[in-house]
Structures are given as structure tokens and as C-alpha cells.
C-alpha positions, 0 to 999 in steps of 0.5 A, spaced: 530 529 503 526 526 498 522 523 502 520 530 506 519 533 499 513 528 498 510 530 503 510 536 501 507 535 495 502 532 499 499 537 503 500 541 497 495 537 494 490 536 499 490 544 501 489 545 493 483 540 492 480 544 498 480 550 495 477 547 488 472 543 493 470 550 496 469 554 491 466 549 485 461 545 488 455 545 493 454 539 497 448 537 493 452 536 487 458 532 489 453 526 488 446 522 486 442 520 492 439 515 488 447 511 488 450 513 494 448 515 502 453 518 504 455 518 513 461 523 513 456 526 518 456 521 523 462 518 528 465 512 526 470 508 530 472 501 528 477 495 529 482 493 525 486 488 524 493 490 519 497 486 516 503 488 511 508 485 508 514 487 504 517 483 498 523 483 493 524 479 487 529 478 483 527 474 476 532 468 473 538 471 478 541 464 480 542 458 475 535 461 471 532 461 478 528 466 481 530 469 489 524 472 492 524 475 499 519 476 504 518 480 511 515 477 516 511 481 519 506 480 524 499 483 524 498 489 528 491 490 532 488 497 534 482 502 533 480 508 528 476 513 528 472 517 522 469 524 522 467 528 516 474 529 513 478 527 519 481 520 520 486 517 525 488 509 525 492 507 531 494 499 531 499 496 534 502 488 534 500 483 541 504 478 544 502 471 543 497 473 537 501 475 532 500 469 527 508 470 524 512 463 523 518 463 527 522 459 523 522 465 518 526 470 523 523 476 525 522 483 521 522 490 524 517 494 521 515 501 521 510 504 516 505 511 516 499 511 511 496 518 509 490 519 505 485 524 502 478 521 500 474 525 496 468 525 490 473 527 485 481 526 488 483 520 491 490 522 494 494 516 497 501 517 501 505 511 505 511 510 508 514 503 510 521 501 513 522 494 514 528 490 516 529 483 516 528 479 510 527 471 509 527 466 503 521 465 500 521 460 495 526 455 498 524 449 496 527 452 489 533 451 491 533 445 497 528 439 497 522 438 500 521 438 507 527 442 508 523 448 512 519 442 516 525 441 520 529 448 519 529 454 519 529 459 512 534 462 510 533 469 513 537 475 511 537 479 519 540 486 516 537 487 509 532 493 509 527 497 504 526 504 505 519 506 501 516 513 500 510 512 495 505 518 493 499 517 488 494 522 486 487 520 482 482 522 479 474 520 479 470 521 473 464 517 474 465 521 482 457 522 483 455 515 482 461 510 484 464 512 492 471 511 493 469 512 501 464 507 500 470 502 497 475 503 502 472 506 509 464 504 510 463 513 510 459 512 505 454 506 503 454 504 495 446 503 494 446 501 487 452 498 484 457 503 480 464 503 477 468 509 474 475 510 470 481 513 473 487 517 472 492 519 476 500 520 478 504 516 481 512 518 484 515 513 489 523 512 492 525 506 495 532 505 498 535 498 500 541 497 504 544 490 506 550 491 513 553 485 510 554 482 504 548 477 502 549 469 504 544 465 505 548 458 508 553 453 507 547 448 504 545 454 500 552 459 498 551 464 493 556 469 489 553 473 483 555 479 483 549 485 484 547 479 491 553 483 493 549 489 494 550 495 499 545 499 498 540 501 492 537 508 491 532 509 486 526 514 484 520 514 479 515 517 476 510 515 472 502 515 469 496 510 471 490 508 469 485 504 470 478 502 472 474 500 479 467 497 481 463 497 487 457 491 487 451 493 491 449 486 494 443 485 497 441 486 504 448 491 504 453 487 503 459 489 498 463 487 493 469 491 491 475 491 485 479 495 482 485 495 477 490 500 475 497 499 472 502 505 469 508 506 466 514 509 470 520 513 470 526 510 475 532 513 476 537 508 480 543 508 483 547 501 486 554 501 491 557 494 491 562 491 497 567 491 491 566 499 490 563 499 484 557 504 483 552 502 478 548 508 475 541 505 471 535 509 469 530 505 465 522 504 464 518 500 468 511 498 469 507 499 475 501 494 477 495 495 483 489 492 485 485 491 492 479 487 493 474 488 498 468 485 501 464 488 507 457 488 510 455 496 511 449 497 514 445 504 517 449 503 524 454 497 524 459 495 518 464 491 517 469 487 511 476 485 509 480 490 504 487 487 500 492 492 496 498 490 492 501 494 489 508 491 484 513 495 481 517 491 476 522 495 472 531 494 471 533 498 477 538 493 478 544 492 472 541 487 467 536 483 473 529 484 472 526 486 480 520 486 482 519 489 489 511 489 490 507 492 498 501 488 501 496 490 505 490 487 509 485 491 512 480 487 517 475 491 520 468 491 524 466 498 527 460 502 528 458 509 527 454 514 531 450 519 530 452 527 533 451 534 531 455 537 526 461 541 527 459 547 522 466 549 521 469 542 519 464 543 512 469 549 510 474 544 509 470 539 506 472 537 499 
């Protein structure tokens, strides 16, 4: 349910920021030529290849030592298509070439990513569901060499349900392209950068069909590793900065960092029947980094994001839960004659 009012939000969103666009900007204006070039017109189609990666951390759980697991999932490759402000992106993983180790299990993952690119509003929604979790810093617990020959410890019935919408303003929008950064629609020509501010809401559900037990070598009995279930929500503020560095013969270099202060309401099922009622403050962390070639025609580049949440969702244990994405492209773009009426929701 929490989930489908996000969404809501988001068209919502969206469908206001349409309107603004409409009635208080005129194409001339939205940015300075001498900054940007913009290729919203034409058609892009690009290659992709995706990998994303769910991780959850529990700071000084065992013995003053920390558990951090990880999913394992295997990179997805497919096609997109870019035009004006349509985007659509199909990937999908193949046999034999999905560069997961098979010592660390096998991870069921689904996700869903929904944006709104525009000079002033970055709009920014995803969901994922992952199931299938491993230890990731086992030789915290087990010699060296022990992975070498043996499998992680892997947790097949632990999953994490995540449902996250951002929402951020540009202020130096006419000189600094968020499209440029994130999709090669625009081509950054001088190097700029611009503060930002925005909102952040997010709910993220864990459930596990048994309780947590790595193995007889590694036998673990705290109590909140007992988990059933965990459901929790936040809302928060953010803000921060991003740059995009024009180099020369077209290629680009991109950073940005946010960070915000949240809001997270929790609520934790144990086997035992407990139920643990938590609200508490947290912080959140973003940063992506890209570097590309984007020329009149061909473009390509490598884009990463993390996000990272750190709060006390979980009793008295600090959780950090963090999502990352990697995006490799090349794609081309073709010119075609305008569609007249796609200019009257352009933002």
C-alpha cells in the first residue's frame, strides 16, 4: 500500500512540474547555448549494461565485529531508447555471461527505476526486491583461505523489499545539465556545476522465512539475528553539490554528492513474538560518478550511484542498508523530425 502511494506522489510530481514548465518557461530560456547543446530532439538508442547490488550491514553485532551481507546479483544487458521526454530501458541477464560467483549463492532480484529529468526538477523513483543474501566479510570470522575452497555462508530466504522517491531542485539549471550527467540527451560544452535540494521518502521491508544461522563453523545466537520481519519508513531533507567537467575532445567527467537527515519509523517481528517499535533519526549518503565520451552522434560512458542509509532502525544496532548501481553504455543517436505535440509536455 505504501508503495502504490509513492507512486502516486510521483506522477503527481511529474504532472505538476509539466504544468510550471508550460506556463513559465519558453524554450529559449530553459539554458545558456554557450554551457549546454541540447539532443532532446533526436532519437537515441543505446546499449546497456546494468548491474545492482543490495547490501545490509549490521555495525559491531558479533563480538564487537561487524556482519555485512551482500546480494549477488548478475549483470542484466539490454537496449534503451531516448526521445524528447520519453525514456525506455529493457535489460535483461544471459546465460553463461553474468559474471556472478557461484560460491556466493544465487540472488532473485527484481527492480523498476522511474525518473523525470528536467532543467530545474530531477525527479528519481526506484523499487527493488532482492532475496538471497551471503556473508560478505567472512574472513572477519573464519581464516583466510576459507572461501578459497568453501562456499559463503549464504542466507537463501532473507529478502529486502525497497521502495524509494527523491525529488531535487537545480538552481544553476541553465548552465549545469543534469540530462548531460546522467544520459548523454544533452552534451555539457563548458564545465559547470550547481547546488541542489530536495526530499527524500523511502520504505523498506526485510523478512527472512527462518531464523538467521550461517553454519556449525559459524553459529550465531543474538537475539534481533532472529529477525522475522522488519518494516520501516523515512522522510527526510537533502542537499548537496554536483559538477560536470568538460574535457577536451568531448569527453566528460561527473560527480556529485548529497547527504540528508531523515525521519524512519520501524517496526521489528522476532520468532520469539517479540515486536520492537523504533523511531529514531538517521542520515542518508548519495554519491554517483561518471565518465563518458558524447559526441554529435556516438556516445558512450560508465555511470555508478550509491545510495546509503544509516539510521537505528533495528533495537540498539546501527544498520547501514546502501543500493548500487552501475550503468555501462555506448549508444547512438539519430536525427527525425519533430513531434510538435511531445513540446507541450516538455518541462
Amino acid at each position: 500500500m505504501f508503495q502504490k502511494h509513492l507512486l502516486s506522489i510521483f506522477i503527481f510530481c511529474v504532472f505538476s512540474s509539466s504544468i510550471f514548465g508550460a506556463n513559465h518557461d519558453t524554450i529559449s530560456s530553459k539554458y545558456d547555448t554557450n554551457y549546454i547543446i541540447s539532443y532532446r530532439d533526436w532519437f537515441h538508442v543505446t546499449l546497456v549494461g546494468i548491474n545492482q547490488q543490495s547490501g545490509i550491514s549490521l555495525i559491531k553485532a558479533i563480538d564487537e565485529k561487524d556482519l555485512k551481507f551482500s546480494t549477488n546479483n548478475p549483470y542484466s544487458f539490454g537496449v534503451g531508447i531516448d526521445y524528447e521526454w520519453l525514456t525506455f530501458e529493457y535489460s535483461k541477464s544471459i546465460k553463461n555471461i553474468e559474471s556472478s560467483s557461484k560460491k556466493k549463492g544465487n540472488t532473485k532480484s527484481t527492480s523498476l527505476r522511474l525518473g523525470y529529468t528536467g532543467r530545474k526538477i530531477r525527479i528519481d523513483s526506484y523499487y527493488t526486491k532482492s532475496r538471497g543474501y551471503y556473508l560478505k566479510n567472512i574472513d572477519d570470522f573464519i581464516p583466510d583461505g576459507y572461501v578459497d575452497t568453501t562456499e559463503y555462508p549464504r542466507f537463501d530466504d532473507l529478502s529486502n523489499k525497497t521502495f524509494a522517491l527523491s525529488f531535487y531542485y537545480t538552481f544553476n539549471y541553465k548552465k549545469y545539465s543534469n540530462m548531460a550527467a546522467l544520459w548523454q540527451i544533452d552534451r555539457q560544452i563548458k564545465s559547470a556545476g550547481s547546488p541542489v535540494i530536495g526530499l527524500l521518502t523511502l520504505w523498506e521491508g526485510l523478512s527472512s522465512n527462518q531464523p538467521f544461522h550461517f553454519s556449525d563453523t559459524l553459529d550465531i545466537d543474538e537475539d534481533f539475528l532472529k529477525i522475522k520481519s522488519a518494516d520501516y519508513k523515512r522522510i527526510g531533507i537533502f542537499g548537496g553539490y554536483m559538477h560536470t567537467f568538460s574535457i577536451i575532445k568531448k569527453f566528460y567527467l561527473h560527480g556529485a554528492i548529497t547527504q540528508g537527515l531523515f525521519y524512519s519509523y520501524g517496526t521489528i517481528n522476532n520468532y520469539d513474538g517479540e515486536q520492537i517499535n523504533k523511531n529514531t533519526l538517521g542520515v542518508s549518503f548519495n554519491y554517483r560518478i561518471s565518465v563518458g565520451y558524447n559526441s554529435k552522434r556516438l556516445y558512450a560512458g560508465v555511470l555508478f550511484v550509491k545510495d546509503t542509509f544509516i539510521g537505528d532502525a533495528f533495537a540498539s544496532k546501527t544498520v547501514f542498508s546502501s543500493h548500487d548501481y552501475l550503468r555501462i553504455l555506448v549508444g547512438y543517436r539519430f536525427y527525425i523530425k519533430k513531434r510538435n505535440w511531445m513540446k507541450k509536455v516538455y518541462m
